[in-house]
Every structure is written in structure tokens, then in C-alpha cells.
N, C-alpha and C positions, 0 to 999 in steps of 0.2 A: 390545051397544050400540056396541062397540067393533073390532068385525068388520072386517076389511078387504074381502070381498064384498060386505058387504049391513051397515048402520046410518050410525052416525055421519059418521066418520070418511070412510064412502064417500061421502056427502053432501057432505061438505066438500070433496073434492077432487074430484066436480063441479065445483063452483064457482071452484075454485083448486088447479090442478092442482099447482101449482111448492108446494105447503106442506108441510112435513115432519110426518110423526106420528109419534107412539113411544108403544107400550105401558104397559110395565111398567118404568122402568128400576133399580130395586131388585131386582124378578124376573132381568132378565137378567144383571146383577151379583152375583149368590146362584149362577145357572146358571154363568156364568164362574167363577169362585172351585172349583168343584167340577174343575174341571183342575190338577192338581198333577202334576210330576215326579213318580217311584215312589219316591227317596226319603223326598219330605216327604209322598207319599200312604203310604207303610208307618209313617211315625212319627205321621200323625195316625189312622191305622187301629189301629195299638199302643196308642196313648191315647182311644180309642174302649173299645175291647177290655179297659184297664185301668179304664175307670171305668164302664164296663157291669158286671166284676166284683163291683167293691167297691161300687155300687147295686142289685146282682140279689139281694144278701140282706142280709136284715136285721141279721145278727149280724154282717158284714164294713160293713156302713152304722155298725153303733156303736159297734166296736173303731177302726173310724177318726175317727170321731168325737171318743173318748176320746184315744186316739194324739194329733190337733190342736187339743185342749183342752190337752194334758199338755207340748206343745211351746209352747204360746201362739203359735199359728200366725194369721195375718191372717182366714183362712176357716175354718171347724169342716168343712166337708164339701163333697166336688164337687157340680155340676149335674148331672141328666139329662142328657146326651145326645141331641138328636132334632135330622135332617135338616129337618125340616118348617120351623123356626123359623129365620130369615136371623141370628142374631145368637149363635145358640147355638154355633158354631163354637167362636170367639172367645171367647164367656165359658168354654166348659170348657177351652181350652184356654191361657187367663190363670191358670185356677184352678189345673188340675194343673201347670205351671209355678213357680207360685208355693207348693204344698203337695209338690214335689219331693222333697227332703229326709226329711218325713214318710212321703210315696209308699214310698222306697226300702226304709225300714224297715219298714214296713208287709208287703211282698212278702216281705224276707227273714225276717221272723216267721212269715210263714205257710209257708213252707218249700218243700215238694216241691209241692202245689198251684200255686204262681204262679211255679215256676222258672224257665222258660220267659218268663214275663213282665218279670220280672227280667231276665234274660238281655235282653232287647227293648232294657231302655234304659241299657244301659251304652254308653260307648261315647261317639259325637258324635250321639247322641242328643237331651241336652241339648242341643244346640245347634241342631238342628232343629227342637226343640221352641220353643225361645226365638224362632227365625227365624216361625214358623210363628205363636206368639203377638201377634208385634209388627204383624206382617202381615194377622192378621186382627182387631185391634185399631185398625189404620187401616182396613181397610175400613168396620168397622163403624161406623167414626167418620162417614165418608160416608155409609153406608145413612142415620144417625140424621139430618143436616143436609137430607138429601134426604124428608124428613117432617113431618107437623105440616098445624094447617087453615091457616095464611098464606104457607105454599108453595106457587111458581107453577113456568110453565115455563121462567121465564128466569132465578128462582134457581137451579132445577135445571142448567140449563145451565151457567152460571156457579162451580155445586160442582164441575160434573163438569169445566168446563175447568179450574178451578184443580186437580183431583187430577193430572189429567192432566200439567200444566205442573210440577207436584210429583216427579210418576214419573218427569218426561226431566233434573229435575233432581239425581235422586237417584242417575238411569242416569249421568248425565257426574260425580257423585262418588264412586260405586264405579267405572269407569273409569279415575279419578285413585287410585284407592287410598284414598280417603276414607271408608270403612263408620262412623265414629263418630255424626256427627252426624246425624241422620233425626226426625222427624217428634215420638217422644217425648220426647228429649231437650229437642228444643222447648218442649216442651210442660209443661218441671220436670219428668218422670219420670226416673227410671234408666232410660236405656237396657239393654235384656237381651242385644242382639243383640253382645257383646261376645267371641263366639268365633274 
């Protein structure tokens, strides 16, 4: 319906050549998002990798489990993991951020098996992670605004200028040397991005 050869769309700009169309714009901002420097592409691949583990069996699903019951941790357990979902980024990677701590013990208990993984997030790690969580905590925040049945195209437009005008304003205070204040802090959170 939505074809640029042949349906809609191509009807419409018969008629009125000068009008702008667009897709998907949730789609191409899931698509975007998936370009990361090899940094924070190895640290979210690490945390991929770490909570594929402790999901891929059952006895590592309940030992941590118990582990974030035993800590009185905000979450009992990570999310799945899957590319397919625009939002699932962000959530596992809020999760294991904030079940860190747990995480760390968890690997060193299991010993020679997750050494290796261990080894992954020492370091400025943390801090990548943290980067990487807040980041896609705001995007997600966009995806969500940009949804719903009383959303049109000129809210849409109006979310995406104001991210927009957000981003150049966030670039001229990192710039300045200003990294504290951003978007969640705004928002009453603790900022995490505090490395």
C-alpha cells in the first residue's frame, strides 16, 4: 500500500509532487541505533553473550535468580535478548546495569566456565555499559511517544524535532565539558552516566 512504485503513496505524489512521505520512522531509528563504534558494539555484544548464558539454562536462570532474591535486588532476573523487538535493547541492557553487582558474583561463583566473561567486564566497562544504557533509555523514550492511535504526522515530527534540538543541545554541553546533566537527571533519575 505503501510502495514507492506503484500504491498509495504513488498516487499522492501524482497529485502533489512537492509532499514528503516517510515509512516507518521507528523502523529506521531501530535500523540507525544498530551502528555503534566497536567499543560500545563489543560491550553490548559482551552483554548479549552474558545474558544469553545465564537464559540458555535453566539451572544458571535459577541460581540467579536466588543470587537477586538473596541480594534484594530491584529485578529477580534478565530479559531475553532479541533483535526483532525495537525496545528490547534498552530494557536488557537497564537490567544488567542495574543487577551489576549480582552479575559480577554470579560469574566469579561459576568459576572456570565464565572466566573469560568475567574477564569482559572489568575494566571501563561499567562505564560503557552505563553509556550505552542511558542512551538507549532515551531512545526508547522517543520510540514510545512516537506511538499510540492519536498519533499523527505532525506529532511525529514535532518528537523528532524536539530530540533532535535535544541532541545539538547535549553536543554544545559536552563540548563545554558539561557530561552531568542530560535527559535523566531531568527526569528525577540518578544519572548513571557518571564515569
Amino acid at each position: 500500500m505503501l510502495r514507492s512504485k506503484s500504491g498509495f503513496m504513488t498516487m499522492v505524489k501524482t497529485k502533489n509532487p512537492d509532499i514528503i512521505t516517510t515509512q516507518c520512522l521507528i523502523h529506521r531509528e531501530a535500523l540507525a541505533s544498530k551502528i555503534l563504534p566497536a567499543p560500545l558494539k563489543d560491550t553490548l555484544e559482551t552483554v548479549i553473550c552474558i545474558v544469553n548464558h545465564i537464559k540458555g539454562g535453566a539451572l544458571n536462570t535459577r541460581l540467579f535468580h536466588r543470587l537477586c532474591q538473596d541480594m534484594d535486588a530491584a529485578h529477580q532476573n534478565f530479559l531475553f535478548y532479541t533483535s526483532v523487538r525495537w525496545l528490547s535493547k534498552g530494557n536488557v541492557l537497564s537490567c544488567v546495569f542495574e543487577l551489576f553487582d549480582g552479575l559480577q558474583i554470579f560469574l566469579a561463583a561459576e568459576g572456570k566456565k565464565t572466566e573469560q566473561l568475567l574477564n569482559d567486564i572489568q575494566g571501563p566497562f561499567k562505564c560503557s555499559l552505563a553509556y550505552l544504557a542511558d542512551v538507549f533509555e532515551d531512545l526508547n523514550g522517543l520510540n514510545q511517544q512516537l506511538q499510540g492511535p492519536d498519533t499523527t504526522i505532525i506529532i511525529h515530527t514535532n518528537a523528532i524535532k524536539a530530540y533532535l534540538d535535544k541532541l545539538a543541545l547535549w553536543k554544545r554541553k559536552v563540548e563545554r565539558g558539561n557530561v552531568v546533566s542530560f535527559s535523566a537527571s531531568e527526569r528525577g533519575h540518578q544519572r548513571r552516566t557518571t564515569c
